[in-house]
C-alpha positions in Angstrom: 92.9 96.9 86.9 95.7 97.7 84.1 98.2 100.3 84.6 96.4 102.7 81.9 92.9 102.3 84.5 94.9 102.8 87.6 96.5 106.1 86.1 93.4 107.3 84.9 91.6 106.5 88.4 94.7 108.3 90.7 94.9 111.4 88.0 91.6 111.7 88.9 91.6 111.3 92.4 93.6 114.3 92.6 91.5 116.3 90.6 88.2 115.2 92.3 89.9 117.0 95.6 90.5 120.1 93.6 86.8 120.7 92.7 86.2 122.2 95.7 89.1 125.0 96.2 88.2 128.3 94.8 90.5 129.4 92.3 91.8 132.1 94.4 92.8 129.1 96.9 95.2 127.5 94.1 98.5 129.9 94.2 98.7 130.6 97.6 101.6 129.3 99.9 101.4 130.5 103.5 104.3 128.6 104.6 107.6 127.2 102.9 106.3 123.6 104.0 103.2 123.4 102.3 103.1 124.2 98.8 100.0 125.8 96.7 97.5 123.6 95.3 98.8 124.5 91.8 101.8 123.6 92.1 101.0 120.1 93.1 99.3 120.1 90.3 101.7 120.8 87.6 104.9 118.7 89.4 102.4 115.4 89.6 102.4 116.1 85.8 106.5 117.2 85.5 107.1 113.7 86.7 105.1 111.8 84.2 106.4 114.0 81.4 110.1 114.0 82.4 110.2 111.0 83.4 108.5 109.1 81.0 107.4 110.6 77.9 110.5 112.6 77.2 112.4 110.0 77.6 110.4 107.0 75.9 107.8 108.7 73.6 108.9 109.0 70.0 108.8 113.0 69.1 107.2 113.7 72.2 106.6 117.9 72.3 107.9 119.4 75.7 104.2 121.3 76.9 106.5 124.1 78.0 110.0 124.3 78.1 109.6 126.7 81.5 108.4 124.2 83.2 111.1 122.3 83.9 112.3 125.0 86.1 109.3 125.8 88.1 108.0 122.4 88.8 111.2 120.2 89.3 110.9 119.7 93.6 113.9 118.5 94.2 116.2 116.6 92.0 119.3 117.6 91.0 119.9 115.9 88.5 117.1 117.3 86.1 118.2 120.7 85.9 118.1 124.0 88.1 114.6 124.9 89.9 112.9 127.7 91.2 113.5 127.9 95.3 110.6 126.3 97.2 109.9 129.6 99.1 109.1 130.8 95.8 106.2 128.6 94.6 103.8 130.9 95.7 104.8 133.5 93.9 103.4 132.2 90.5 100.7 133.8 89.5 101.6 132.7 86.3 101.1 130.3 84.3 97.4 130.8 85.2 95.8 127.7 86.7 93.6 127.0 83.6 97.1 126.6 81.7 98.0 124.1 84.6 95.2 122.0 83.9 95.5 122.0 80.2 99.1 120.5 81.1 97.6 117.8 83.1 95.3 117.3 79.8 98.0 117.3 77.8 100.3 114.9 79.1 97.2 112.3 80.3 96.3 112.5 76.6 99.9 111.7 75.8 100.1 109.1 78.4 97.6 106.9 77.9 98.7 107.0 73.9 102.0 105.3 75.4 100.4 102.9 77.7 98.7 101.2 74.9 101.9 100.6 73.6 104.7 99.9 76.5 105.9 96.1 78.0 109.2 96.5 79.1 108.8 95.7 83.0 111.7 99.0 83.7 109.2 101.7 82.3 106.2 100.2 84.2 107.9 100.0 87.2 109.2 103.6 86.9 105.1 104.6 86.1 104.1 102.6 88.9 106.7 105.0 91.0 105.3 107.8 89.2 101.5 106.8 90.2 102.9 106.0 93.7 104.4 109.7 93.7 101.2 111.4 92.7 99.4 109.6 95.8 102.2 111.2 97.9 101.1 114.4 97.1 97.3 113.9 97.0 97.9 113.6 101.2 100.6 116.5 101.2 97.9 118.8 99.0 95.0 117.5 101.8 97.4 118.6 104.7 98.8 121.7 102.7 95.1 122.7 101.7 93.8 123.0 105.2 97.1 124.5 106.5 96.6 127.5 104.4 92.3 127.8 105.2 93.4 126.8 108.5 95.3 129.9 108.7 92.5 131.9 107.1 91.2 134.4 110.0 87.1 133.2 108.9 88.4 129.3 109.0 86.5 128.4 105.7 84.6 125.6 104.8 86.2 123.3 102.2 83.9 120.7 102.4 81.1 119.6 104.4 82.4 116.1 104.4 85.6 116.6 104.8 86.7 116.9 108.7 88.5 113.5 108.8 89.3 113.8 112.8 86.0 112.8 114.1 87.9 108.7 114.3 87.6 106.8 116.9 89.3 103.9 118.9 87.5 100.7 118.0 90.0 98.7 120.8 91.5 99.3 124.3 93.6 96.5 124.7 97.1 95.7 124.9 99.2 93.5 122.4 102.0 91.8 124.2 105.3 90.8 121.7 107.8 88.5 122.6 111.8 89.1 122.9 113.0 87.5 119.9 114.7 88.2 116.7 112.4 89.3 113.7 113.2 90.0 110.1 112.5 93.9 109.0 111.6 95.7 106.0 109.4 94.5 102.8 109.6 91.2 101.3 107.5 90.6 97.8 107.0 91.5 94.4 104.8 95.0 94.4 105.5 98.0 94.5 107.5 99.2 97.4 110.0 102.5 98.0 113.6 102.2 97.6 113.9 103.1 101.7 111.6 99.7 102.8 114.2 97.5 101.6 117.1 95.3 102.7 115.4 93.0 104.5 117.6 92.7 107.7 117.1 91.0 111.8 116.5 92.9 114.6 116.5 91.9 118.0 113.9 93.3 120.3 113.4 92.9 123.9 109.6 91.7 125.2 107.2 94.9 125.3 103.6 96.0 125.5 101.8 98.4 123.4 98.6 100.1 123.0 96.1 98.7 120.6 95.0 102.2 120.5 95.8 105.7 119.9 95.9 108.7 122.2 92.6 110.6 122.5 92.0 114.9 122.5 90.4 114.0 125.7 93.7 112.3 127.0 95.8 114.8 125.5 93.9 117.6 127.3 94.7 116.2 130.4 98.3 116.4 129.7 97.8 120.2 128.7 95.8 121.1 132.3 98.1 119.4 134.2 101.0 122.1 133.1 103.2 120.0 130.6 103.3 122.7 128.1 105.2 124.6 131.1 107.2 121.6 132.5 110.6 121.3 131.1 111.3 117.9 133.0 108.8 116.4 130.5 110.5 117.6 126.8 113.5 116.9 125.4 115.7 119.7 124.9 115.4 120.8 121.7 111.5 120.2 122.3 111.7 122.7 124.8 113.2 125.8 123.0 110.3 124.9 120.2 107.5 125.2 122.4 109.1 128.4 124.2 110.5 129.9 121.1 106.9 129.4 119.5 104.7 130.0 122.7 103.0 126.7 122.0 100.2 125.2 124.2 98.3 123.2 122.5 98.2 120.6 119.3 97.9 122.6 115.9 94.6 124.3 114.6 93.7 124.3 118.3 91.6 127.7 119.6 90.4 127.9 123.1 86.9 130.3 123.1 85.7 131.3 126.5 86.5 127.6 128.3 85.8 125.1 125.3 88.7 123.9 123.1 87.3 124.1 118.8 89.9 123.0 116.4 89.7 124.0 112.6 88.9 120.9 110.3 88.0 121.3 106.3 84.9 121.2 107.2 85.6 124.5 109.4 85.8 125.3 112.8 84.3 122.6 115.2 84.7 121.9 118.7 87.0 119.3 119.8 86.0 115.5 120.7 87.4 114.0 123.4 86.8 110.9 122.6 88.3 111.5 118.9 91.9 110.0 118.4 94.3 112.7 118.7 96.0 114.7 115.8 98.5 117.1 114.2 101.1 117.2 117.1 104.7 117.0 116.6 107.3 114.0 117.6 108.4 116.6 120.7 104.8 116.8 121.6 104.5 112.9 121.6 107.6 112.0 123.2 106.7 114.4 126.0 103.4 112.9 126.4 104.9 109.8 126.6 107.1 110.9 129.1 103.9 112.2 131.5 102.3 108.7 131.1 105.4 106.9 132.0 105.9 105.1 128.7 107.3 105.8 125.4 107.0 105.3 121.8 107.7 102.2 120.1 110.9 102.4 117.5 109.7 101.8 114.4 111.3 98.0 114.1 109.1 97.1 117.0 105.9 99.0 115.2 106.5 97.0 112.1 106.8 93.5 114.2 103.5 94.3 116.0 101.9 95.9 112.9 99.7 92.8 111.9 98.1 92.9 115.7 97.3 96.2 115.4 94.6 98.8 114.2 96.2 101.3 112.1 95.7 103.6 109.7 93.5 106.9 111.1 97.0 108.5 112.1 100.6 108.8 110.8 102.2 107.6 114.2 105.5 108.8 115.5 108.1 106.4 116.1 111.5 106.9 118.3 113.7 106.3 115.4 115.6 108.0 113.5 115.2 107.3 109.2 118.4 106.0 108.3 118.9 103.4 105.5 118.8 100.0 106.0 121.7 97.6 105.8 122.6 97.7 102.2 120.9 100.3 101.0 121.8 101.6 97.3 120.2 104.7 95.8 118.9 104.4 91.8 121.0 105.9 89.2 120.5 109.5 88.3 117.4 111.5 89.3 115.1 108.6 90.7 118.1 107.8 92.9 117.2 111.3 94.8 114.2 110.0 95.8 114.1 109.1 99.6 118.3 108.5 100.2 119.2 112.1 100.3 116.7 112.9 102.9 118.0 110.5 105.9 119.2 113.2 108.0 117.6 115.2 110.9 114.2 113.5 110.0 112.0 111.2 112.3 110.1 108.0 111.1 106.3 107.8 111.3 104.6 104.8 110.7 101.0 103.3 109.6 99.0 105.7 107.3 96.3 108.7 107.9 92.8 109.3 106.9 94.6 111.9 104.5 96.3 108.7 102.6 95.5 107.8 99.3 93.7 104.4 99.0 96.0 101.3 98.5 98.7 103.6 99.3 99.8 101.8 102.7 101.5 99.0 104.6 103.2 97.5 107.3 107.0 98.7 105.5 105.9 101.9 104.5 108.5 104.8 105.8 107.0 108.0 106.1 109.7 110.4 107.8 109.6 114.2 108.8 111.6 116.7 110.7 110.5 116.5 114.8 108.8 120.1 115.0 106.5 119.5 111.9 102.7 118.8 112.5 100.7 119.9 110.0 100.2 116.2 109.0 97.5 114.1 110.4 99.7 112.9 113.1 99.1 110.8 116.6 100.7 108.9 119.6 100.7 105.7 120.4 102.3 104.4 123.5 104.3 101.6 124.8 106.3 99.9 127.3 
């Protein structure tokens, strides 16, 4: 597939998803987290227009010059920005002037594909294409956050659940002491934050070719956890107490049965489904009650090619920090992942929210310990 297919098939993708929000569904933002469906829209397309065509597209005609300002996330660099709070506050531009934008710079686009070579630009639209599939799993999660908080729990979709997984192994993997190499090696595409390939030395240890279960997680909640301090770590502990929280997220216990909202609305739980939206303070404390732990994300990545993964962002014990020799980009790409390695956790694998051809063993997802709304699980080790 050439690059102008692939941007034309992950444009898409993002739009398929959309057909099914009502547009009343597309401004709102019921939480500084997870931003409105519009917006993902419109900075998917910011990228690829500030990026690219402004600054390689002979007389290329800014769409509007406002939107800079409200569709720049993050980066510095490009100018000033609205405050992410704020993002649902647009009820203008309407969302019909949001999808012309799209139009107009995929028109634009694929006029300059036809034309480009220079390895630089395509690497920089391949990071743009990568970018867009980050979002199309942030505007899944950030989609069923806001009907998940929507007192009738909606239907999105009929096909759309994606919890209902299930462990295809029990066994364990066994991995030797020894000294392996870390991060990615190869010529595609990769993020700035998976490389600097670099030894690690790991001690011999044993981990679960399988992820935790609702059923297994439910015994953990009967037998008191959410009440046991000895279990959580400290700051864990003030968030459970400071939030009254006894159970994963989107959880709702009716008369004695657990039901948990999916996009496909409210259902009752599975226990023999693998296990999601908890928080890294949730899965270190389950650990904890099992008498094991997680694995560090080093050790995840050594046993990666022995393992099933892929149904749930796992949480690691580490900490995202750069690697040995790690150098940020010049100017706005170089705000990418660097000036987020603080006060974060890394996950690791992928989720049934992850755009296809969008993982691998390196990848480095990271987010702060309380966080959950992602299609997060546990898996255990020793």
């Amino acid at each position: 597939m050439n690059i102008s297919e692939k941007y034309k098939e992950i444009r898409q993708a993002t739009i398929d998803f959309c057909s099914h929000l009502e547009l009343e569904d597309y401004s709102i933002q019921v939480v500084q987290f997870a931003s409105p469906a519009k917006w993902h829209l419109a900075h998917t397309t910011w990228f690829f227009e500030t990026f690219i065509l402004k600054n390689y597209l002979d007389n290329y005609k800014e769409f509007n010059p406002n939107f800079n300002f409200l569709f720049n996330s993050y980066y510095n660099n490009v100018g000033s920005r609205i405050l992410q709070t704020n993002r649902g506050n647009m009820s203008r531009p309407s969302t019909d002037s949001i999808y012309e934008y799209r139009t107009y710079v995929d028109t634009q686009m694929q006029v300059f594909l036809k034309t480009i070579s220079d390895k630089e630009i395509i690497n920089l639209i391949t990071l743009g294409l990568n970018h867009e599939q980050q979002h199309q799993e942030l505007l899944i999660t950030d989609v069923k956050y806001m009907l998940g908080h929507n007192p009738i729990f909606p239907v999105f979709n009929d096909n759309y659940a994606l919890v209902h997984g299930k462990n295809t192994s029990v066994e364990r993997v066994s991995v030797a002491a020894g000294i392996y190499e870390i991060g990615h090696q190869g010529a595609d595409f990769c993020y700035d934050n998976e490389l600097g390939v670099h030894k690690v030395f790991v001690n011999d240890f044993i981990v679960n070719n399988h992820l935790v279960t609702n059923g297994e997680y439910m015994e953990f909640m009967e037998s008191g956890a959410y009440t046991d301090f000895n279990l959580w770590l400290d700051e864990g502990w003030s968030w459970v107490n400071n939030n009254t929280i006894n159970a994963p997220m989107y959880w709702h216990k009716m008369d004695v049965e657990w039901y948990h909202y999916t996009l496909s609305g409210l259902q009752k739980v599975d226990r023999n489904a693998i296990l999601c939206h908890i928080n890294y303070y949730e899965a270190n404390a389950y650990a904890e009650w099992k008498g094991m732990r997680l694995l560090t994300e080093f050790e995840w990545e050594i046993a990666a090619g022995q393992l099933n993964w892929g149904p749930r962002w796992e949480w690691t014990n580490s900490a995202y920090l750069p690697y040995p020799g790690f150098t940020k980009e010049n100017g706005a790409v170089g705000e990418y992942n660097g000036k987020f390695m603080s006060n974060k956790m890394v996950l690791r694998g992928a989720s049934v929210a992850t755009s296809k051809n969008h993982s691998r063993p390196t990848y480095r997802n990271f987010f702060n310990p309380t966080e959950r709304w992602q299609f997060t699980g546990i898996r255990l080790a020793k």
